[in-house]
C-alpha positions in Angstrom: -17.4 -3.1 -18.2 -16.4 -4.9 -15.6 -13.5 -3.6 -14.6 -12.9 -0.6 -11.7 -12.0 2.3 -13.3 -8.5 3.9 -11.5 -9.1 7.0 -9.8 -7.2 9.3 -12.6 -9.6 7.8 -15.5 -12.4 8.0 -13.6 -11.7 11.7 -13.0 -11.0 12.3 -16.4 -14.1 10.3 -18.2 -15.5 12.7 -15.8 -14.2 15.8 -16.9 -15.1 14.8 -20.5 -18.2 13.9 -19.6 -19.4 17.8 -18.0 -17.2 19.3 -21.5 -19.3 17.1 -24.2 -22.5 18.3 -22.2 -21.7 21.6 -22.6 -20.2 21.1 -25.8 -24.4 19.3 -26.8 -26.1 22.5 -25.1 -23.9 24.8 -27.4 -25.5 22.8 -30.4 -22.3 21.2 -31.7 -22.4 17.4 -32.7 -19.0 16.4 -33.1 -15.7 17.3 -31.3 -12.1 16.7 -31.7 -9.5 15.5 -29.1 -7.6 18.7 -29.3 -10.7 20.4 -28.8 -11.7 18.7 -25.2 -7.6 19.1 -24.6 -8.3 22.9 -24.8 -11.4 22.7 -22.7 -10.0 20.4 -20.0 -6.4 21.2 -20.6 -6.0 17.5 -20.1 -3.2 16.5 -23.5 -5.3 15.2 -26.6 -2.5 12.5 -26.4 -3.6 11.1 -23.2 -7.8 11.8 -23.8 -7.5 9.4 -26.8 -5.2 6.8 -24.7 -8.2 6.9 -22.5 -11.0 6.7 -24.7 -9.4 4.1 -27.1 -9.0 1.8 -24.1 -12.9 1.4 -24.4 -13.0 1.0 -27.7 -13.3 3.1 -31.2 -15.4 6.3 -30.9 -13.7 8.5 -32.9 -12.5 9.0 -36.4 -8.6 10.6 -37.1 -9.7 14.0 -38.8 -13.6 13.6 -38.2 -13.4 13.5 -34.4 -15.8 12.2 -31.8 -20.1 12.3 -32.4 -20.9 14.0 -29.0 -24.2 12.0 -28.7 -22.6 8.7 -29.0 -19.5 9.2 -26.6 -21.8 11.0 -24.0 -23.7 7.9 -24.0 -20.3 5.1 -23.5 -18.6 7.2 -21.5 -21.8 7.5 -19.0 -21.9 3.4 -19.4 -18.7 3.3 -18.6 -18.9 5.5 -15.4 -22.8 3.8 -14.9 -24.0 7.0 -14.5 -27.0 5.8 -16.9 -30.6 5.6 -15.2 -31.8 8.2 -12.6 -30.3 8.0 -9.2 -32.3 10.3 -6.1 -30.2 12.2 -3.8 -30.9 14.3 -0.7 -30.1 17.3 0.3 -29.8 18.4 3.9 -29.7 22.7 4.4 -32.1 25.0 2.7 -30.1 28.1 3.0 -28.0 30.1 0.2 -25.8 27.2 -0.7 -28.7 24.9 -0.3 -31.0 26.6 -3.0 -28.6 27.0 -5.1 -27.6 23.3 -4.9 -31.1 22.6 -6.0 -31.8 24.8 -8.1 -29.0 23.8 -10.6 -30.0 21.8 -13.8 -26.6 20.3 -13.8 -28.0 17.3 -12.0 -31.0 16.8 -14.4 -28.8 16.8 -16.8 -26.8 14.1 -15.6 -29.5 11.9 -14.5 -29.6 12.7 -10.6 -32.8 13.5 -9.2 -32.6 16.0 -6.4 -35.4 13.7 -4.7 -35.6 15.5 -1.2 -34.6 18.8 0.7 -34.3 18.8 4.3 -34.2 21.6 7.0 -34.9 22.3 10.8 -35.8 25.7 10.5 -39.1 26.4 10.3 -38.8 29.5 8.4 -37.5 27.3 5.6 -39.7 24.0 5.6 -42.7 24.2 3.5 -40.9 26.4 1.1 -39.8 25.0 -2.5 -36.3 25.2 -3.6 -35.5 23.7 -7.4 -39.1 22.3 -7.7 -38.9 20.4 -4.7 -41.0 21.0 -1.1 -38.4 21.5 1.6 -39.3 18.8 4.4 -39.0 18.7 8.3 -35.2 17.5 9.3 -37.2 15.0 11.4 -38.8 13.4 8.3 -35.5 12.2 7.0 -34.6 8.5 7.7 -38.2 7.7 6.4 -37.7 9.6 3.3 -34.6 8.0 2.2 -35.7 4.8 2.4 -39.1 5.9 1.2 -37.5 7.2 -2.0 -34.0 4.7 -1.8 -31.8 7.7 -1.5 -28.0 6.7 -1.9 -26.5 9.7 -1.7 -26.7 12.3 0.5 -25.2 16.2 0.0 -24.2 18.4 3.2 -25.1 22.3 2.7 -24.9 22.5 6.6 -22.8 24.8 8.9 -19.3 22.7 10.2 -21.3 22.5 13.2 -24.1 20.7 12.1 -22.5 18.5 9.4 -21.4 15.1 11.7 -25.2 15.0 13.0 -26.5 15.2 9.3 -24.1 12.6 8.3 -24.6 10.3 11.1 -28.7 10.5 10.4 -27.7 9.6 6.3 -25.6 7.0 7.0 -28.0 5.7 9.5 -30.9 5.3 6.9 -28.9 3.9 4.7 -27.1 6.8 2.6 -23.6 5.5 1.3 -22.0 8.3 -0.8 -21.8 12.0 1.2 -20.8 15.0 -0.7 -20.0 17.5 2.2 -19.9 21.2 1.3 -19.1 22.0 5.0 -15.9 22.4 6.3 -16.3 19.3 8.7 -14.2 16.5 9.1 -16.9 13.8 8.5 -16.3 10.7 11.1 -18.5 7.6 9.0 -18.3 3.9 8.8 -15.1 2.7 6.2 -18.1 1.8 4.1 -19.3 5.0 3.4 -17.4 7.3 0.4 -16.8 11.1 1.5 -16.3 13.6 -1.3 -15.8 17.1 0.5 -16.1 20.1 -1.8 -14.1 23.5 -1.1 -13.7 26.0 -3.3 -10.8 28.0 -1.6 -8.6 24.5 -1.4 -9.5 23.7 -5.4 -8.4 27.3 -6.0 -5.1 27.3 -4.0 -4.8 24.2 -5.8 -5.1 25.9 -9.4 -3.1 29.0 -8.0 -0.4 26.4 -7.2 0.3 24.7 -10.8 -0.8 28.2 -12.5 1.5 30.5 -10.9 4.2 29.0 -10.1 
């Protein structure tokens, strides 16, 4: 595809995306529109506006065969492939980053941990050795690292972004509450629980 997705059908192809690969692991092989409405709470209406845009995947009455949308919808979002990413902090939030097989699943490679406490370095988190902080601009261009993920204290999160961006890093997912100053070049995604729950509190409750 060749267009750029908008940022609402990108979010939403996403959303399918993580309910299909659930829907695979809980052995089903096909699911309806209604069914991913009731999982997303996204209207079936506008999931088959969106899908049909890319074509014909489904059936009226038969539904969607999970394998074969997983695999357009991930062409369309070109998440197909594996794609490394490197993690900076080692600590709760760090390990548990890791140690997720959400990535596996969706074709990211947690490719390198890295820490500057000694306590932690040496140690292996999700099956892979966490490394010095100091080794980490050779890393990421040793093992052409694109995207770089922040499980840092606030106070520690601009230095850790400054050294990704610096060796090259272009996408920063930053699970600190920093305000991350980086080149216009350089895509932020800042994950907070709290402000996604507000959020949800907001639309749900009143």
């Amino acid at each position: 595809m060749s267009e750029r997705l908008t940022v609402g059908v990108a979010a939403r192809l996403s959303r399918y995306l993580q309910v299909l690969t659930q829907a695979r692991k809980m052995g089903k092989s096909r699911i309806s529109s209604q069914e991913m409405s009731d999982y997303t709470n996204i209207n079936a209406t506008q999931i088959r506006r969106d899908l049909s845009g890319f074509g014909k995947f489904g059936k009226r009455g038969v539904g969607y065969t999970i394998d074969s949308l997983l695999g357009e919808i991930r062409q369309i979002l070109r998440t197909q492939g594996q794609h490394n990413i490197a993690l900076v902090g080692a600590g709760r939030l760090g390990q548990a980053i890791a140690s997720s097989p959400i990535f596996a699943e969706h074709g990211i490679n947690v490719a390198a941990v890295f820490d500057n406490d000694p306590a932690k370095t040496g140690r292996t988190i999700g099956g892979v050795t966490v490394s010095d902080y100091g080794s980490l601009a050779e890393t990421v261009r040793e093992k052409n690292i694109i995207v770089g993920v922040l499980a840092v204290p606030a106070t520690s999160a601009q230095e850790a972004a400054d050294d990704l961006v610096g060796s090259g890093v272009r996408i920063l997912f930053n699970y600190s509450e920093a305000l991350l100053d980086v080149p216009p070049d350089v895509a932020v995604h800042t994950s907070n629980p709290a402000v996604e729950l507000l959020h949800a509190l907001y639309f749900h409750l009143t």
